[in-house]
C-alpha positions as CSV (number, residue, x, y, z in Angstrom):
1,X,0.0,0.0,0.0
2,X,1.2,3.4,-1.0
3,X,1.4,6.7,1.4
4,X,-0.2,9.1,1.1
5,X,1.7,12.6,1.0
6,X,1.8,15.6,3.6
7,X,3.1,18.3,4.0
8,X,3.0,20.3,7.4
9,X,4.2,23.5,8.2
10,X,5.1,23.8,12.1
11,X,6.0,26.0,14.8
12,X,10.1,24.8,15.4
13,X,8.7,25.8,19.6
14,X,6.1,23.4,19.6
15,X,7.2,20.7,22.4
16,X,8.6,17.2,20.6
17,X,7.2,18.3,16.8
18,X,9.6,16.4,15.1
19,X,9.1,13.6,17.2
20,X,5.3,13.3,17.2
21,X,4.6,14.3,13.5
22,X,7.9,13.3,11.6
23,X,5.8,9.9,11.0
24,X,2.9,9.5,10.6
25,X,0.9,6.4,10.1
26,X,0.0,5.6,6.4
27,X,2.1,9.0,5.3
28,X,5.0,9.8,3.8
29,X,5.2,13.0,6.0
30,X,7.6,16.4,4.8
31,X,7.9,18.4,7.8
32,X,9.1,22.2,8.1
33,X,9.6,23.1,11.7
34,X,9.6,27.1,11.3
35,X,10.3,29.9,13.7
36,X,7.0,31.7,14.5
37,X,7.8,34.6,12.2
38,X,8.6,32.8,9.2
39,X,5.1,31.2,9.3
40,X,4.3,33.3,6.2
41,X,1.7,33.2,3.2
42,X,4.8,32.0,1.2
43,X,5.9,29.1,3.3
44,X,2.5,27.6,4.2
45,X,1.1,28.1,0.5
46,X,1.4,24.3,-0.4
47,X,1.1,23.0,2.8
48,X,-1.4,20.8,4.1
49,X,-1.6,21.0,7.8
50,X,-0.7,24.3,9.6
51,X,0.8,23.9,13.3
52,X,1.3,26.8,15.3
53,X,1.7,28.6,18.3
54,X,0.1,32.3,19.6
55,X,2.3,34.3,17.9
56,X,0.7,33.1,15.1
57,X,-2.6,34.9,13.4
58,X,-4.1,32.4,11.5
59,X,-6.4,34.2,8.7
60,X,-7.7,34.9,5.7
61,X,-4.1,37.2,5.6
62,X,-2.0,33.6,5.8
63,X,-4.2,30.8,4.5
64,X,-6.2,32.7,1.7
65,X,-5.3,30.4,-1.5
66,X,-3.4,27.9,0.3
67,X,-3.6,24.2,0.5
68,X,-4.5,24.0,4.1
69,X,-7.0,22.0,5.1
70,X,-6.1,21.5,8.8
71,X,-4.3,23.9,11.5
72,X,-4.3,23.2,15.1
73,X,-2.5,25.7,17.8
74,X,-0.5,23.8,21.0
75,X,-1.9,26.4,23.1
76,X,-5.1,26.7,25.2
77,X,-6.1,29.9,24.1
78,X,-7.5,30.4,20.3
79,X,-8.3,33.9,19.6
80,X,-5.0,33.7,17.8
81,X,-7.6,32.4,15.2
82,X,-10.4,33.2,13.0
83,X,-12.8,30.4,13.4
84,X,-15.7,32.3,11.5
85,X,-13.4,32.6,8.7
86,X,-11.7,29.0,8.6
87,X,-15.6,27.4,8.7
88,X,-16.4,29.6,6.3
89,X,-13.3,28.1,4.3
90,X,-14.2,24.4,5.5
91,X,-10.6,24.5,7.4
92,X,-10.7,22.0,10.5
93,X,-9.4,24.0,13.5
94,X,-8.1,22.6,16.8
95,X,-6.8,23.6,19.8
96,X,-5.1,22.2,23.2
97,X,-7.7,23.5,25.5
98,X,-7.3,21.9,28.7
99,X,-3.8,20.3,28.3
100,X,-2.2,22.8,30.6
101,X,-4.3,23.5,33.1
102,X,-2.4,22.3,36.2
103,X,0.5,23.8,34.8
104,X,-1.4,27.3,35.3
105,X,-3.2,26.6,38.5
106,X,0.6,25.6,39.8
107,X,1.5,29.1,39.3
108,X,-1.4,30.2,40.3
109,X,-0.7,28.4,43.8
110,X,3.0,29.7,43.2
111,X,2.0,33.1,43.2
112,X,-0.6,33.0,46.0
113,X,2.1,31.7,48.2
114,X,4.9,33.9,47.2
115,X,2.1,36.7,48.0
116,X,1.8,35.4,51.5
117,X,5.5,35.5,52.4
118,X,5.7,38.6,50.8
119,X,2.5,39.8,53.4
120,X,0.5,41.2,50.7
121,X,-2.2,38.5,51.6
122,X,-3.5,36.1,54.7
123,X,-3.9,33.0,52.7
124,X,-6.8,32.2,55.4
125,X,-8.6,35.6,55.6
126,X,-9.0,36.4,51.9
127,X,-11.6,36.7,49.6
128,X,-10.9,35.8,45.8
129,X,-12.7,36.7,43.1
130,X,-12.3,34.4,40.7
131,X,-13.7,35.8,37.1
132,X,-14.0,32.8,35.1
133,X,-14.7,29.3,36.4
134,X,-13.9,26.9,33.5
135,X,-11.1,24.1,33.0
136,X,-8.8,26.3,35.5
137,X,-10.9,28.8,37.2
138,X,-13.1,25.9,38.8
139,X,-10.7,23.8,40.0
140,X,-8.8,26.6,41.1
141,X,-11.5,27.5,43.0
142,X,-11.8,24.4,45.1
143,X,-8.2,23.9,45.7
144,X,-8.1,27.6,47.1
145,X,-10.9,26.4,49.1
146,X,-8.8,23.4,50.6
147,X,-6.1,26.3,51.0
148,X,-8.4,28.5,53.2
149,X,-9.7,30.9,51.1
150,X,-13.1,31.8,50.8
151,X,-13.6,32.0,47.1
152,X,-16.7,33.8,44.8
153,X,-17.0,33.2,41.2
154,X,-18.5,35.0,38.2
155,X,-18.4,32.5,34.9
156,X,-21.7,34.4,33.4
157,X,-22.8,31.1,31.4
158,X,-23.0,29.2,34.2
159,X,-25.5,29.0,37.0
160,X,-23.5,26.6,39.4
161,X,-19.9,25.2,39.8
162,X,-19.2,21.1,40.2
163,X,-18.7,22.3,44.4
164,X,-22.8,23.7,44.5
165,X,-21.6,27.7,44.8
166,X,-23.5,30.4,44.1
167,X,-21.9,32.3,41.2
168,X,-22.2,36.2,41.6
169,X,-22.9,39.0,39.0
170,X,-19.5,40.3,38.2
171,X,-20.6,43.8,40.4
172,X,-21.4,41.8,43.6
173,X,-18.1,39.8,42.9
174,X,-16.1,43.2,42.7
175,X,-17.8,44.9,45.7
176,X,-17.3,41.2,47.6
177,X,-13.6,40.7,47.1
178,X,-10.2,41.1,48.6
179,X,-8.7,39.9,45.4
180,X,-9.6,39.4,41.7
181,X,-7.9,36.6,39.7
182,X,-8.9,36.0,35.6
183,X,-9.5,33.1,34.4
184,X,-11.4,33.7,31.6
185,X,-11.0,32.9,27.6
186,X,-10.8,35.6,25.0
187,X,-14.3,36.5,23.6
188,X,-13.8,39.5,21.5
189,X,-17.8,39.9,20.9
190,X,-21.3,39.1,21.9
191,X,-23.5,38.0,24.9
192,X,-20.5,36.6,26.7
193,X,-17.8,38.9,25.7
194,X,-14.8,39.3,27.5
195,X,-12.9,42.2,26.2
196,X,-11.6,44.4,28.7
197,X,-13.5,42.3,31.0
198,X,-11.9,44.6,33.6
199,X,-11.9,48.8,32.5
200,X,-12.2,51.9,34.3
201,X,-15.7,51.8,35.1
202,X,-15.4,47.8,36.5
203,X,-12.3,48.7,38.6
204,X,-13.8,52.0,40.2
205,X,-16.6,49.5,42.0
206,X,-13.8,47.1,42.8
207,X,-13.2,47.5,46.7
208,X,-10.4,45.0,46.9
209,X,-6.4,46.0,46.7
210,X,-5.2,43.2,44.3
211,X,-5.7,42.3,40.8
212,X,-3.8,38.9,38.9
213,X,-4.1,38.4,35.2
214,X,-2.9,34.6,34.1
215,X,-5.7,34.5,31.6
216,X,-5.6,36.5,28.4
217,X,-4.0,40.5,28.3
218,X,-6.9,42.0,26.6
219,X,-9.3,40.8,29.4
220,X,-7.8,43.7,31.4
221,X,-8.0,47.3,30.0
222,X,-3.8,47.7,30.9
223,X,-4.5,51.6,30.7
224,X,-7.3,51.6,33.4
225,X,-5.2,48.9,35.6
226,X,-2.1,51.6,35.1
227,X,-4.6,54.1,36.7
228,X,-6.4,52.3,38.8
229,X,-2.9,51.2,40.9
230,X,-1.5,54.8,40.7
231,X,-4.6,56.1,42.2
232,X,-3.2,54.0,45.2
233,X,-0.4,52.9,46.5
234,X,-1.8,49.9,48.8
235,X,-2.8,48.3,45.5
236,X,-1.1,45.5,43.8
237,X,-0.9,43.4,40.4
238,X,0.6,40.0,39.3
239,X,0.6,39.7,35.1
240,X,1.4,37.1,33.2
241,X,-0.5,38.3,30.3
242,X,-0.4,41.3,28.8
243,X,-2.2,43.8,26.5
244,X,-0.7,43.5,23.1
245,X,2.4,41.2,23.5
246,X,5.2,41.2,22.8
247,X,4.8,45.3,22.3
248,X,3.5,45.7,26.1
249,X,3.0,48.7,28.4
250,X,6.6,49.6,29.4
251,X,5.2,52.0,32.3
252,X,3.1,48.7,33.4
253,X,6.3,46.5,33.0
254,X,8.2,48.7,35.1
255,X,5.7,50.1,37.5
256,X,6.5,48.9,41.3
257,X,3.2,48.0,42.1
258,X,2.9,45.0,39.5
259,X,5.0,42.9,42.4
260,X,5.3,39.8,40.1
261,X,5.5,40.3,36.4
262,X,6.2,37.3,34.4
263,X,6.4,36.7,30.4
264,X,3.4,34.8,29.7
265,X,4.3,31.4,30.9
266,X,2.1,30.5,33.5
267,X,1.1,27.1,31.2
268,X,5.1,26.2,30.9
269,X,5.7,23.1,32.2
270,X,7.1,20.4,30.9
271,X,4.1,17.9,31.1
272,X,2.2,21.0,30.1
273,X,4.3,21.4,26.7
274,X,4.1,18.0,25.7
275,X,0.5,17.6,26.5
276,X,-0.4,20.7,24.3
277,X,1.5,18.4,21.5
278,X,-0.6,15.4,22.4
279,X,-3.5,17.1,22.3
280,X,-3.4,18.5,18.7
281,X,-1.2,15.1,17.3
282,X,-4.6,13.3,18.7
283,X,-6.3,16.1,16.8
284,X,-4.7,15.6,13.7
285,X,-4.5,11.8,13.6
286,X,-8.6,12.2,14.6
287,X,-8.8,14.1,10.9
288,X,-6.8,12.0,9.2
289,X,-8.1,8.7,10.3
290,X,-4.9,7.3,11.3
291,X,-4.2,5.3,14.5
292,X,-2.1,7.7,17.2
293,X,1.1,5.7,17.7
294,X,2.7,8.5,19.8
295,X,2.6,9.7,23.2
296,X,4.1,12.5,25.1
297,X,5.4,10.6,27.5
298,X,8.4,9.8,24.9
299,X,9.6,12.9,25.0
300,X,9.3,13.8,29.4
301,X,12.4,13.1,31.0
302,X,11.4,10.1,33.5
303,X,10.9,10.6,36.6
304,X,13.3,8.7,39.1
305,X,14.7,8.8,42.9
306,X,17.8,9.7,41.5
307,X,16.2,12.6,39.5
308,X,13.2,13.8,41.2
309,X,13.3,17.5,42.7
310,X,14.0,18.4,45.7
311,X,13.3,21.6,47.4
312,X,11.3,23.4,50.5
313,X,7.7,24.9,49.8
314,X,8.8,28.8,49.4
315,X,12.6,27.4,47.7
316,X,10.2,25.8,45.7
317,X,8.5,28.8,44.3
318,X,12.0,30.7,43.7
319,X,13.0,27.6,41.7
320,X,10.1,26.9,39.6
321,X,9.2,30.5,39.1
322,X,12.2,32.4,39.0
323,X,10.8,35.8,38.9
324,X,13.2,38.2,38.4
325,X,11.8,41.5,39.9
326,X,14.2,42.8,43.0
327,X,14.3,45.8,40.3
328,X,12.0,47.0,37.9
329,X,14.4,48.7,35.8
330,X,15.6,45.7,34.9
331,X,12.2,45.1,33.0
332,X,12.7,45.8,29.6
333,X,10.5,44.6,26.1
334,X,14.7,42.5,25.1
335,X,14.2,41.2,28.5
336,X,10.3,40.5,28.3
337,X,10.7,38.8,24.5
338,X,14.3,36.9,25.6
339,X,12.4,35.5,28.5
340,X,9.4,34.4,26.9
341,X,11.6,32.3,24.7
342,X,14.0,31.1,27.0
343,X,12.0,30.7,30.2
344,X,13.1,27.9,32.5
345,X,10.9,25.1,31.7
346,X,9.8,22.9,35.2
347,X,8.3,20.0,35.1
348,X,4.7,19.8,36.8
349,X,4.8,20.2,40.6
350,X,3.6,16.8,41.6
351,X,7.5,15.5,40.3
352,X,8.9,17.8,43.1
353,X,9.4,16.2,46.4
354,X,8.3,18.6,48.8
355,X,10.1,18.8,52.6
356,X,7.2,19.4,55.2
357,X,8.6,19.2,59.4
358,X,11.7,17.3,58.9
359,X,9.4,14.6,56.1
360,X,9.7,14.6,52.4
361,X,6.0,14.0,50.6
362,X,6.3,13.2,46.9
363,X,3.4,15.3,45.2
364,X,1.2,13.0,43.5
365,X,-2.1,15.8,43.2
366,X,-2.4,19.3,43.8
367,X,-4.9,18.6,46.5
368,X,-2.0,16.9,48.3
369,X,-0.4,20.2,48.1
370,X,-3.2,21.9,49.7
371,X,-3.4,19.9,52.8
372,X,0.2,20.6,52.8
373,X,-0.4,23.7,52.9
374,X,-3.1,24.1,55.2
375,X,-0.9,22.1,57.9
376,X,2.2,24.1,57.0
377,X,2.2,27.4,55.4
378,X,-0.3,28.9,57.6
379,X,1.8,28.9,60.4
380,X,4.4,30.8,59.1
């Protein structure tokens, strides 16, 4: 039996491409791995599958007149695409929703934590706001629960999370909490749009003194956040995402109230990489009918008791998040684009084993963690 031909034009940053789609079952497969910006009308013209990242648009602008009849982004966002248009063009889309989502609520725990030793926040007498209560906002939810937090939600198409809580209208939420974490996709229009989510009007009826964006930039008017912290010098930001990346807000970057300010990374984890491959490989072999022969765990360093982690709770934050911040001058757009790039890469936290009153406790779940922490941390 002859293969069949294909040609697929990939992100080079995509976790293990050349491992996962170099063969593929019943193909004869050409691959061109690519750096994000030479993803160009030119070079995907005669391919047939697209593979990318967020730093690509994929559009009428890229794909008009090509031969592509399949693109799939390793990332759990996709407003990086037009999905009315590729319908329209009878393009199969995919995306890796949900293959990082530990990876994010780890730094979301990461940053909570590094919070409380900084004494911005009493893990046990907070109340989050959590905008957003899908794949990571709801399980975020219960595990800040477990931590001690008293946690209120707003996810506007929903009535009711998997725990039975009450969601709020988003105004109740912002007059309710201490702190406001997004969680939500990028809508850019319609009943559940969520553009600028957060603007000047939503942050003047805020009554809380900390704001953490680990969910898309444009959810958060960056100007009206800008304002809104100047207007007080109590209040406090964590970003991950940003407004208009890479070509971000310098005076954001830089301003000393945004006390962690990371490159968009929050999903960068090893396991979290090579699932966002799995995903759109199982996506792909799904279109083409073909049995998935690979898995991502051929490409994750195993995991032994001669190679596992070691580190305390708070060395542990340092180590996995090394968030370079002491000054803020040090912020630049070379430093923000060179660290995107060249992040350290952890593996997930339950490969970290974890030293708790004189015991080690290999992290098998998150909620593990949370007991931890609920035994541990709040003591400090």
């Amino acid at each position: 039996m002859t293969d069949h031909s294909l040609h697929i034009v990939a992100d080079a940053h995509i976790w293990g491409v050349q491992e996962a789609f170099a063969n593929l079952p019943g193909y004869k497969v050409k691959l061109d791995a690519l750096e994000s910006g030479e993803i160009t009308p030119e070079t995907v013209n005669r391919a047939d599958v697209l593979l990318t990242r967020s730093a690509t648009q994929v559009n009428a602008g890229l794909l008009k007149g090509s031969n592509v009849r399949f693109a799939a982004t390793a990332t759990i966002g996709d407003d990086h695409y037009d999905k009315l248009w590729l319908d329209s063009q009878g393009i199969i889309w995919a995306t890796a929703a949900g293959s990082s989502t530990d990876s994010v609520i780890e730094y979301m725990l990461a940053v909570l934590l590094e919070l409380h030793r900084r004494g911005l926040i009493e893990l046990n007498q907070v109340r989050m706001g959590i905008i957003g209560a899908g794949r990571i906002g709801g399980k975020l939810a219960m595990l800040c629960q477990e931590m001690g937090l008293q946690v209120l939600l707003n996810d506007p198409p929903r009535q009711r999370n998997e725990a039975g809580e009450l969601f709020l209208p988003l105004s109740d939420l912002l007059h309710k909490s201490d702190i406001l974490s997004l969680h939500t996709p990028f809508i850019a229009d319609g009943d559940d749009c969520t553009y600028h989510v957060l603007n000047a009007d939503s942050l003047s009826e805020f009554q809380g003194r900390g704001i953490i964006n680990a969910a898309r930039g444009s959810c958060l008017d960056n100007d009206a956040l800008l304002a809104w912290l100047e207007a007080d010098d109590r209040r406090w930001a964590v970003l991950d995402c940003w407004e208009h990346e890479p070509d971000i807000s310098m005076a954001l970057l830089q301003h000393r109230q945004v006390v962690i300010a990371t490159p968009h990374i929050a999903g960068h984890s090893l396991d979290g990489k090579a699932a966002n491959t799995q995903y759109i490989y199982n996506a792909l072999c799904d279109y083409l009918k073909v049995p998935g022969q690979w898995r991502m765990e051929q490409i994750l360093p195993k995991v032994t008791s001669e190679n596992i982690e070691v580190a305390s709770l708070y060395q542990a934050i340092h180590e996995l998040y090394p968030i370079q911040d002491d000054d803020v001058q040090l912020r630049t757009a070379c430093a923000f684009k060179d660290q995107r790039r060249h992040y350290p890469v952890r593996r997930a936290w339950q490969h970290y084993r974890i030293h708790v009153d004189q015991s080690w406790v290999i992290q098998n779940e998150l909620s593990q963690v949370m007991h931890m922490l609920k035994q541990h941390v709040l003591k400090k």
